[in-house]
N, C-alpha and C positions, 0 to 999 in steps of 0.2 A: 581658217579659224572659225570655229562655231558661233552659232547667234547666242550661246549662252556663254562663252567666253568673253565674246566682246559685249556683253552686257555686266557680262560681274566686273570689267576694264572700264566699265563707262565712267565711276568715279574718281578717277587716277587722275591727279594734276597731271599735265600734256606741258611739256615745256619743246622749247627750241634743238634741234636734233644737232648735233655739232659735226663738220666738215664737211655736210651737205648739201649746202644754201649753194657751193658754185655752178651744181649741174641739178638745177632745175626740172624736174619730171611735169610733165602739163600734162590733165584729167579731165578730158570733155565728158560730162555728164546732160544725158539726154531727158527729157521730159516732152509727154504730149499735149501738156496741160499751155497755157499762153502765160505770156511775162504779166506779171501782178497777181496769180494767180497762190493757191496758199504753198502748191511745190514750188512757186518760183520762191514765195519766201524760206520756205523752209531751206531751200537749195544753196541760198544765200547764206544761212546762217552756219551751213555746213562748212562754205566758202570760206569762210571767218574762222572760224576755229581750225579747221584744216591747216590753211595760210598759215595760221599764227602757233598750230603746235607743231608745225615742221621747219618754223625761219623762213619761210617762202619757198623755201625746197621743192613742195608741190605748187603748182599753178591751177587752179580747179578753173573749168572756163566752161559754163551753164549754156546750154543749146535749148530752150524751151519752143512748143510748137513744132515739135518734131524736122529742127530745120537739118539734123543728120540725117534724114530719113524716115520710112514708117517707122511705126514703135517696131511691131512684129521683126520689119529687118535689122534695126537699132541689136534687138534681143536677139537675133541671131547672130548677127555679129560680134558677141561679145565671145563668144566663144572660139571665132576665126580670127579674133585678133583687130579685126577690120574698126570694131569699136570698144570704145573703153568702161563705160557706165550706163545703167539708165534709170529714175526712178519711173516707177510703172506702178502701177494696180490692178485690172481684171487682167489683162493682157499675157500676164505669168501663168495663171492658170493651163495654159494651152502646154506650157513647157512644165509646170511644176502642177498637176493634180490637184496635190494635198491645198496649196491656195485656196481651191473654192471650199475651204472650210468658211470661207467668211460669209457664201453664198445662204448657209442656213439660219433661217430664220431665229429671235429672239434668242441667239448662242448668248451673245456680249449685251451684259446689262445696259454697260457704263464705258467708259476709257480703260478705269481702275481695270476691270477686268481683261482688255486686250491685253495690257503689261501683263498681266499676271498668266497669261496665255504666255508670252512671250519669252518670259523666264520660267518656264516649264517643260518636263520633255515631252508635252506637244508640242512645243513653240520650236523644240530641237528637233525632232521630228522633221517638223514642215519645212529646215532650213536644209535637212537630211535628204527630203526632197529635188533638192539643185543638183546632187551630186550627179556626175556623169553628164550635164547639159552644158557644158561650159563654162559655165557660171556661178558664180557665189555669192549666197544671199549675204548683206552686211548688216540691214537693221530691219524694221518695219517700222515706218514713220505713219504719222495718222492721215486720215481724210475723211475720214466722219459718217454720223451716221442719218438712214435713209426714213424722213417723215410723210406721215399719209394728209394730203389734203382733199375735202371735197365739197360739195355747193347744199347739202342734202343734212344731216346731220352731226355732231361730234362724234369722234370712233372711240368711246371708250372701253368696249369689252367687243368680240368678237363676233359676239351677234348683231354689230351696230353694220358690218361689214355687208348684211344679209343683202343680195340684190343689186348692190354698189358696182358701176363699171367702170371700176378701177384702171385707169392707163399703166403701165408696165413695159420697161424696156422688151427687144425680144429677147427674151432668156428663159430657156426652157424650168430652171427653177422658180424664176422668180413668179411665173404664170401658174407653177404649181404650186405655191407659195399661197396667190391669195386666191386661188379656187379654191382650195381645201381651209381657207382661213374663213372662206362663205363670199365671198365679193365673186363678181364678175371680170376676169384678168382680160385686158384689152390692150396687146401689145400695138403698140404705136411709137414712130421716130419722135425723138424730141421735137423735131421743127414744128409737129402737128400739135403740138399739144396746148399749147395756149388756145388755137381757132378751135379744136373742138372741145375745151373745156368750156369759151364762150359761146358756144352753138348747140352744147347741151347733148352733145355726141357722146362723150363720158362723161361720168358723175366726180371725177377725183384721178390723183395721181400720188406718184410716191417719188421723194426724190431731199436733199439734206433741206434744211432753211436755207440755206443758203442760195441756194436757188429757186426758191418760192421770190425771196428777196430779187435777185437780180433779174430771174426773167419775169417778173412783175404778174406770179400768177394770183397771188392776194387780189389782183381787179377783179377774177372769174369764180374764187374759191373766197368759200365762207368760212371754212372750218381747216382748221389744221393740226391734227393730234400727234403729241410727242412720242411718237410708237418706237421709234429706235427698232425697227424689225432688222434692222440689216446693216453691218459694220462692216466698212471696207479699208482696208490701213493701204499704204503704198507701200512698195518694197523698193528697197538702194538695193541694186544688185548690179556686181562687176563681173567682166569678164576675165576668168582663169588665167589668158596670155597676159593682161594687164597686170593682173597680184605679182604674176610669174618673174615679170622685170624690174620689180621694185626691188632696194633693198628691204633689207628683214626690219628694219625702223621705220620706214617711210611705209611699208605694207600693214606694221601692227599699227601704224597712225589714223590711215587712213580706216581701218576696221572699227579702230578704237573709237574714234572722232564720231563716225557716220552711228553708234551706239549712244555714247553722251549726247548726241542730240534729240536721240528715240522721246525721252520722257519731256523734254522742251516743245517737243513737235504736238504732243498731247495736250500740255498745257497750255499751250496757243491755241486752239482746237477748241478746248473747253471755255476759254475766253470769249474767243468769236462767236461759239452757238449762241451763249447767251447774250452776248451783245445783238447778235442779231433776231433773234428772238425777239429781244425788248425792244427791237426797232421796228416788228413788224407788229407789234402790241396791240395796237393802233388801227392795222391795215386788217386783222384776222382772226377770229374768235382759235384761240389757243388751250388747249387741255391735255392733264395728262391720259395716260393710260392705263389699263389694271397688268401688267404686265407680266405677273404669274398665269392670268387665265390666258394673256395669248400665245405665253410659252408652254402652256399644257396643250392650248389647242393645236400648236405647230409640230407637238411630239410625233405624231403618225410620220414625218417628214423627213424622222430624223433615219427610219427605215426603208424611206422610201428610195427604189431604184436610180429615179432621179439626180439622186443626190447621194447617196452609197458608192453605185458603181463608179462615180467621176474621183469622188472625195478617198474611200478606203474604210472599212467597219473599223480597222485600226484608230485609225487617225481621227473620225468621229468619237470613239471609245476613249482614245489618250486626252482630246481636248474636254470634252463631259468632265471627267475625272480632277481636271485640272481645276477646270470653273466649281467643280461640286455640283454637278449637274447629275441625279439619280437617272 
């Protein structure tokens, strides 16, 4: 079933499947994220609805912390059968391309706009993508988007960037990212990054609020601008052997279900930023950003090898088109 079938399905009251509930189907769904985390809750919520529009019929039973395994073998096994589910984010990429569409800078304004990606045929496209890997994409759930903080000034236009050495996972886009945005890209592991933001090693880092928040970089950083450069959603994705042994009720459920939760997952999402935001009010000079000048200055990117060759000039083309992106 398509990501736009089981999206136009997401509205459908989901009632109780009849003669089902005796033989039980159990669904271990994988995550590398840890329990409290926002896939644990989302995962849960899935749990709920599932449960309760099959009679119990499925048993959805959550593995977070990768306790099936790595993610990478998790995703491969979904195709040999050996695994049932896993929600993931960068980590598909490797198996699905079309994915690092999310890796491009200032693509996705807003949430509103991921959905609108999603019910589109890019969003068909990038689900078109799975085919032949094993596996089937079910939904795209969110996970938020990536803010610049740093000790030196506010980021609000592109020039603000000029000289800034920026920390950056290692990822060959994202370093080409904010070199050509004018910063200094300084790939560093997470672990370091708090000691050399207070050491004066780099000037700033990129990474959602939510993690300014929790690993407590507001002590080191001054400045935190809402740049939203980079949107990463999660993907529900099953393996083939698994769809394959469901019946045709319990299969359209479980697509149907892990869909109607896509726009709850957003809206949670949108909740939290700002909740967390106004908790960091306090701890971090906060501002926006001119957002048109940094998605004019990220357009060279959108050409760029980098990001072309992995992504597809197609599938770059079909998402533009979608967003209204000239």
């Amino acid at each position: 079933m398509s990501l736009l079938r089981t999206t136009a399905l997401a509205g459908a009251v989901l009632i109780a499947l009849p003669g089902v509930a005796a033989a039980q189907s159990v669904l271990q769904i994988n995550s590398s994220l840890p329990e409290g985390s926002f896939a644990h809750v989302f995962l849960q919520e899935y749990e709920t609805r599932l449960e309760a529009a099959t009679g119990g019929a499925i048993d959805v039973q959550i593995f977070m912390g990768n306790t099936l395994g790595s993610e990478e073998d998790v995703l491969a096994g979904l195709g040999l059968g050996t695994h049932q589910a896993s929600l993931s984010a960068s980590a598909v990429a490797q198996i699905n391309p079309r994915t690092a569409i999310f890796d491009l800078p200032y693509l996705f304004e807003d949430r509103a706009a991921v959905q609108t990606f999603a019910a589109s045929p890019a969003g068909e496209m990038l689900a078109e993508g799975f085919e032949g890997t094993g596996m089937v994409l079910a939904a795209m759930w969110d996970n938020g988007f990536r803010q610049i903080t740093n000790d030196v000034r506010p980021i609000v236009v592109p020039a603000d960037l000029e000289g800034l050495k920026i920390r950056t996972p290692t990822s060959r886009q994202r370093v080409e990212m904010f070199n050509t945005l004018g910063a200094n890209a300084t790939p560093l592991s997470f672990g370091e990054v708090y000691s050399a933001l207070d050491q004066g090693v780099i000037d700033g880092q990129e990474n959602p609020a939510q993690i300014v928040e929790s690993a407590r970089l507001y002590e080191v950083q001054a400045y935190m601008s809402l740049s939203n450069h980079v949107y990463l959603p999660t993907f529900l994705v099953f393996g083939e052997p698994y769809l394959a042994g469901l019946e045709p009720d319990l299969r359209d459920a479980v697509m149907t279900v892990a869909a109607e939760v896509a726009p709850w997952t957003f809206e949670w999402g949108d909740t939290t930023d700002a909740e967390v935001v106004a908790a960091l009010a306090d701890r971090i000079a906060i501002n926006e950003i001119d957002f048109a000048a940094f998605q004019a200055a990220a357009a060279p990117l959108y050409e760029s090898p980098t990001f072309v060759d992995v992504i597809g000039a197609d599938m770059i083309a079909a998402t533009r088109d979608a967003l209204g992106i000239q």
